[in-house]
C-alpha positions as CSV (number, residue, x, y, z in Angstrom):
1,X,0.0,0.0,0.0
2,X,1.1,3.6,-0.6
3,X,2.5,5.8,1.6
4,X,0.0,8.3,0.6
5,X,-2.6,6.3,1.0
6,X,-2.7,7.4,5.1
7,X,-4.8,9.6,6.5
8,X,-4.5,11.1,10.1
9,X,-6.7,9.5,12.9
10,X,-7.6,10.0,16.3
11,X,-9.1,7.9,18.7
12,X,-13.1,8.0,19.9
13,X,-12.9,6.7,23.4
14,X,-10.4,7.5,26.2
15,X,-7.3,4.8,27.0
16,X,-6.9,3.9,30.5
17,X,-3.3,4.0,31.4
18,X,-1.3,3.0,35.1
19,X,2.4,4.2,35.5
20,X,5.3,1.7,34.8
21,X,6.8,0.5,38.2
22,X,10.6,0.2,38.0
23,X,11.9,-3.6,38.3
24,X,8.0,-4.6,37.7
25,X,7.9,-7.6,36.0
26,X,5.9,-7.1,32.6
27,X,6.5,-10.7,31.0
28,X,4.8,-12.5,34.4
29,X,1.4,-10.5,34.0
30,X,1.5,-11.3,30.2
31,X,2.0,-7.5,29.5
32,X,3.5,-7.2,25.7
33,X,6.6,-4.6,25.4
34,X,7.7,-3.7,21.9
35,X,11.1,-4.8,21.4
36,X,12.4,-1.2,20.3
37,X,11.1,0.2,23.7
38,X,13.2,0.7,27.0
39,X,12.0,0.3,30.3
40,X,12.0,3.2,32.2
41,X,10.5,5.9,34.9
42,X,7.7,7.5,32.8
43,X,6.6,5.0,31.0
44,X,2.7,3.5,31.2
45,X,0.7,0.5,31.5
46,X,-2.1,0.5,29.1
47,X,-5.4,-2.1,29.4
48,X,-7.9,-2.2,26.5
49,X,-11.2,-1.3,28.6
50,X,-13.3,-4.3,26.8
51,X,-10.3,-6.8,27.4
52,X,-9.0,-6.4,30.8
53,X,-6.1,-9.5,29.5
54,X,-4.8,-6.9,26.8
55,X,-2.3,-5.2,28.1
56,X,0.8,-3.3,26.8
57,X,3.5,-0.8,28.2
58,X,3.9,2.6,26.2
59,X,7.3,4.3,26.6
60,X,7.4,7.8,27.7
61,X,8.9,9.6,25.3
62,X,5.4,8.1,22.8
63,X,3.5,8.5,25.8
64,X,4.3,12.3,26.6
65,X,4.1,13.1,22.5
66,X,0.7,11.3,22.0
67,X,-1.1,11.5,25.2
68,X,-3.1,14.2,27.8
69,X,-4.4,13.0,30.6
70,X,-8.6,13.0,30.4
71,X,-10.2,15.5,33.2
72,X,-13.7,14.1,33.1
73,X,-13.7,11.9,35.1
């Protein structure tokens, strides 16, 4: 598929997120990490809302350029 073939997006619903604990074990509560990202202070825990099982880490520097946290809750 072309390049220019993609089109900006944004998401509808709201992605709940928990801070990364340093030394927390990701691979024991089936957690996936992409294998370009570092573990490290800043980064988050995601969990797909309708799948509590999905779960994936987001590093911080992503995190801090893609993310706000929501205020209405």
């Amino acid at each position: 598929m072309p390049d220019d073939d993609f089109k900006d997006y944004i998401k509808k619903t709201i992605q709940p997120m928990r801070p990364y604990v340093l030394g927390e074990d990701l691979d024991a509560q089936g957690i996936s990490v992409w294998n370009g990202d570092d573990l490290g202070a800043g980064g988050m825990i995601a969990v797909n809302p309708k799948d509590p099982a999905d779960r994936w880490y987001v590093g911080k520097k992503f995190f801090e350029e893609n993310y706000i946290i929501w205020e209405g809750q």
